[in-house]
N, C-alpha and C positions, 0 to 999 in steps of 0.2 A: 504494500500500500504506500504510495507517494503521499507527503506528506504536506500538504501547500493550508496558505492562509484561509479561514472559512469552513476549514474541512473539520467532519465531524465524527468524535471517536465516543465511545463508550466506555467507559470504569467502572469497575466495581468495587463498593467499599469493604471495609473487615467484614460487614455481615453479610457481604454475599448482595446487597441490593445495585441495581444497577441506574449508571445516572450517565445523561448526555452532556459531553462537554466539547465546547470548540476549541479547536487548536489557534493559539496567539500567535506562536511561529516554534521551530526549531532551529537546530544547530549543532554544529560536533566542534566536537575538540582533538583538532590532529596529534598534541599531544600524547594524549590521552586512548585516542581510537574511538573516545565516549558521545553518545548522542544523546540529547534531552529537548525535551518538549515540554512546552507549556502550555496550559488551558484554562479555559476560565467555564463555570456551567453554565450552560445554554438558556440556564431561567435567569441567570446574572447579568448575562451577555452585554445586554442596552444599559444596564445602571451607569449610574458616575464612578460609583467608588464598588470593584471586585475583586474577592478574591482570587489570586492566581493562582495554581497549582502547576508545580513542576516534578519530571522525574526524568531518569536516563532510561531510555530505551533501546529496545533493538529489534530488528525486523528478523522475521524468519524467510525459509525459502518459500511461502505460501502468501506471501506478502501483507503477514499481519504483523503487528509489534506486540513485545513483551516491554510491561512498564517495572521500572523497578524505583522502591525509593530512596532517595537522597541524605544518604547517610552523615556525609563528611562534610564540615564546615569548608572545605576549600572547595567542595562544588558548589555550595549553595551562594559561595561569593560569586564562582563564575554565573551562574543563573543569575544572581543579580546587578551582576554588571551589565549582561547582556539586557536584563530586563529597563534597566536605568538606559541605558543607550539607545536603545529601540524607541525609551519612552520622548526622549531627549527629539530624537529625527523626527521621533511627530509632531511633538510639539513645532519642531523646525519649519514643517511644510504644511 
């Protein structure tokens, strides 16, 4: 599954319920080899002020992803640097 702006994934939480979230954007880290994605829920989507969620992911050969969560404080600075810079260019244009 290609992963572009607008596009729309599904999660499920600890209890097993499932919720529609839109994708903000992705990105990797060639460092790293790591890819994460961020979203926000689809009933949030239009407010002013949402919460974001983020996790590194991976795709299989069936072209679905595996979401995994963000354990270590040096990713969650890359998540939000990238999150701050993204928000920065909008603001821009």
């Amino acid at each position: 599954m290609s992963l572009d702006k607008k596009e729309r994934i599904i999660v499920p939480d600890e209890n097993g319920e499932e919720h529609l979230f839109e994708v903000l954007f992705t990105f990797d880290v060639d460092q790293t080899g790591n890819s994460y994605i961020a979203v926000v829920p689809v009933e949030q989507a239009d407010d002013e002020e949402v919460e974001v969620y983020a996790f590194r992911y991976e795709e299989t050969e069936k072209e679905d992803i595996t979401l995994f969560p963000i354990e270590s404080d040096e990713e969650w600075e890359m998540v939000e640097e990238m999150l701050n810079t993204l928000a920065d260019e909008e603001l821009d244009s």
